[in-house]
C-alpha angles and dihedrals in degrees: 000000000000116000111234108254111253126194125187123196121194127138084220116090093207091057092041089050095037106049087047092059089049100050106028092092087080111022132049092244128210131183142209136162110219139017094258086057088040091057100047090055091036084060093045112049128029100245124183108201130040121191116182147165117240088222112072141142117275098345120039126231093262091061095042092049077043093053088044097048087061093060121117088245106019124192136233110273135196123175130222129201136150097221093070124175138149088258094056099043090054097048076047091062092043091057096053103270112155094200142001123217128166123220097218080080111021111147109183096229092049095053087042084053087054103042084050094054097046091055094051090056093051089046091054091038072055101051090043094051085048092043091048097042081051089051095046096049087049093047083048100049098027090092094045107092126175142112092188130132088234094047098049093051077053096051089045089057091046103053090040098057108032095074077061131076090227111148105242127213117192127212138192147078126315102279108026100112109266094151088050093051092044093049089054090057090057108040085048088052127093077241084076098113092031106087122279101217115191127200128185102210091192088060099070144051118249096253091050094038084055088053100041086048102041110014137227141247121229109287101012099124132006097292112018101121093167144024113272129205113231127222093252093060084038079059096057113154085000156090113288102199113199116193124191097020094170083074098060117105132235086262096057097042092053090056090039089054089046085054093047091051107037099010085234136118138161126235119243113269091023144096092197113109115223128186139205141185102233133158106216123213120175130193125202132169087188136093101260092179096057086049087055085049087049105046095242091106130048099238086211089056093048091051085053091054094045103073097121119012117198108183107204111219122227122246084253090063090049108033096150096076094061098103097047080054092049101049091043087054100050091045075059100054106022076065098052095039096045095224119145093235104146102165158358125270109227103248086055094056089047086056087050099052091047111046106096098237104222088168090046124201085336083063090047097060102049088044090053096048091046083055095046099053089048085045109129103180136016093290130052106238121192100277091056094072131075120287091236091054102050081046094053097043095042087078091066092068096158104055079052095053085047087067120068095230101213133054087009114131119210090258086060100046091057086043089063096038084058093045091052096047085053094052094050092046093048084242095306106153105200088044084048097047095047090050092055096042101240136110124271095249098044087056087052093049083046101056094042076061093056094031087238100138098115103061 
């Protein structure tokens, strides 16, 4: 087992040697005998623990235990001196220092039973950060369902660009999930802790966009008796999401490209410059290309904006994954509702697959909560959902006769939706998996479930 890296720092060679001897049973010790030599050896090897005397030469205990604890990985570090008080315990502990001790009366089980203590604190700080990075991850991806090919493209981009400060445009139709999306990348970003801020730019008018982004001083407009904070300042240290960026006027883009190049703005009223660390990620359901053609939109803010583009796919395009949707949603409601509504007959799922979704997941959700709420029994039947959705869904008659529509679970019905993409793609896996909106790898996964490999 690897020894815990020690190093001692006293400008005395006795107690460096001393207190070695005595520790190096149990920790692999090193020595130095001032903070200049600590530090070179500090920047060079990962130690765990630092034990140092406030008086040193040059630079005193309480800098060096400063300079360590600004380290990528610091140690732990406890500080000795012979001239102990309560003053200097506690200017110890703002400076970083994990422990105080003083050598007038050092006992070396005492110090081992500190620096052992002090370890087992880091290591749990540790095991917290790492728990809460896990639980946030997890809060950030939970409402994100989806096995299909186009959603996991989606889920690569994400995870690769939220560690980054890369600005991200998204990009798909009213309802796909761009919030969701946006909140992710926050929530996955070293911004996590930092606040998340959220404007829709479609909800406001441009003069009181330009105020809600920016702020105003006192008197700046008709009715602007005091000074207001904008979202960007809100957003300090954070994530600005901007939802609906095609809205946004001439006025506002020029002081949004300004942002993107020099992080400034000014609020309104005011000649005094502000900044403000801020990740940007913008939505759109629009053509921001045909508004650059048009004039409506400036092309080199578009560009800026367009660091990262993740297009959203509509529930059309992943249809397969609206099961997984559904059943995610009725768990949902069937909970707040307290209704015992466990599942889907078969002739409602296969409504469900074939209704064309203008309103996406967005659309789902309401339709599944409508049926919910009508829901007589355990399983939500055809007449439970919504009129616009079974006659919708009334014009796909074939995928409907392909379902028994009675005695078939939900499990069946999607075995016979597979077995039917297969037919119709002469057992061609990628053709199969495309039809049914779902990766390759999920469809093989989902024939070794229904033992349906050899067809």
């Amino acid at each position: 087992m690897t020894k815990p890296m020690l190093l001692i720092v006293d400008d005395e060679r006795p107690t460096r040697d001393g207190l070695r001897a005595a520790l190096e049973d149990h920790y692999d010790v090193y020595v130095a005998e001032d903070a200049g030599a600590a530090m070179e050896l500090l920047e060079r090897e990962s130690f765990d623990v630092l034990l140092t005397d406030f008086r040193l030469p040059r630079e005193d205990g309480m800098k060096l235990i400063a300079r360590a604890k600004s380290l990528t990985k610091p140690p732990v570090c406890i500080l000795m001196t012979a001239y102990g008080s309560e003053d200097l315990a506690v200017e110890a502990m703002k400076n970083g220092a994990d422990d105080y001790i003083a050598k007038g009366r050092l006992q070396i089980e005492e110090l081992e039973m500190r620096i052992k203590r002090a370890l087992r604190q880091q290591n749990l700080e540790a095991e917290n950060t790492t728990l809460r990075q896990q639980i946030s991850t997890k809060f950030s991806l939970k409402h994100i369902i989806g096995e299909s090919a186009a959603m996991a493209e989606v889920f690569d981009v994400l995870e690769q660009v939220a560690p980054t400060p890369a600005t991200v445009l998204l990009r798909g139709e009213s309802g796909t999930g761009k919030e969701l999306i946006a909140k992710a990348i926050h929530q996955l970003s070293p911004r996590a802790r930092a606040p998340m801020v959220t404007v829709h730019c479609a909800a406001l008018s441009p003069t009181l966009l330009e105020s809600e982004l920016f702020g105003h001083e006192k008197g700046a407009f008709t009715g602007a008796h005091e000074r207001r904070i904008g979202r960007f300042e809100l957003a300090q240290g954070g994530t600005l999401f901007l939802d609906e960026i095609g809205e946004i006027d001439a006025t506002i883009q020029i002081k949004l490209l300004r942002f993107l190049g020099e992080r400034t703005f000014e609020r309104v009223g005011s000649n005094k410059t502000q900044s403000a660390d801020v990740r940007l990620i913008t939505a759109t359901n629009k053509d921001l290309e045909a508004q650059v053609k048009a004039g409506a939109f400036r092309e080199d803010l578009f560009f800026r904006l367009r660091v990262v583009e993740i297009r959203l796919p509509s529930l059309r395009e992943r249809i397969g994954d609206v099961p997984l949707l559904a059943h995610a949603f009725l768990k949902e409601f069937a909970r707040e509702t307290g209704k015992p509504v466990v599942d889907f007959t078969a002739d409602a799922l296969a409504s469900l697959m074939t209704y064309s979704w203008p309103g996406n997941v967005r659309e789902l959700r309401t339709a599944i909560e409508h049926a919910v709420v009508l829901c007589r029994g355990d399983r939500v039947s055809v007449r439970d959902l919504p009129p616009w959705v079974r006659l919708g869904a009334a014009n796909a008659a074939a995928a409907q006769s392909a379902l028994p529509a009675n005695g078939l679970t939900v499990a069946g019905a999607e075995k016979q939706l597979i077995i039917r993409a297969l037919k119709e793609s002469d057992g061609n896996r990628t053709l199969s998996a495309g039809k049914l909106g779902m990766s390759r790898r999920t469809l093989h996964r989902k024939l070794h479930k229904y033992q349906l490999e050899k067809l």
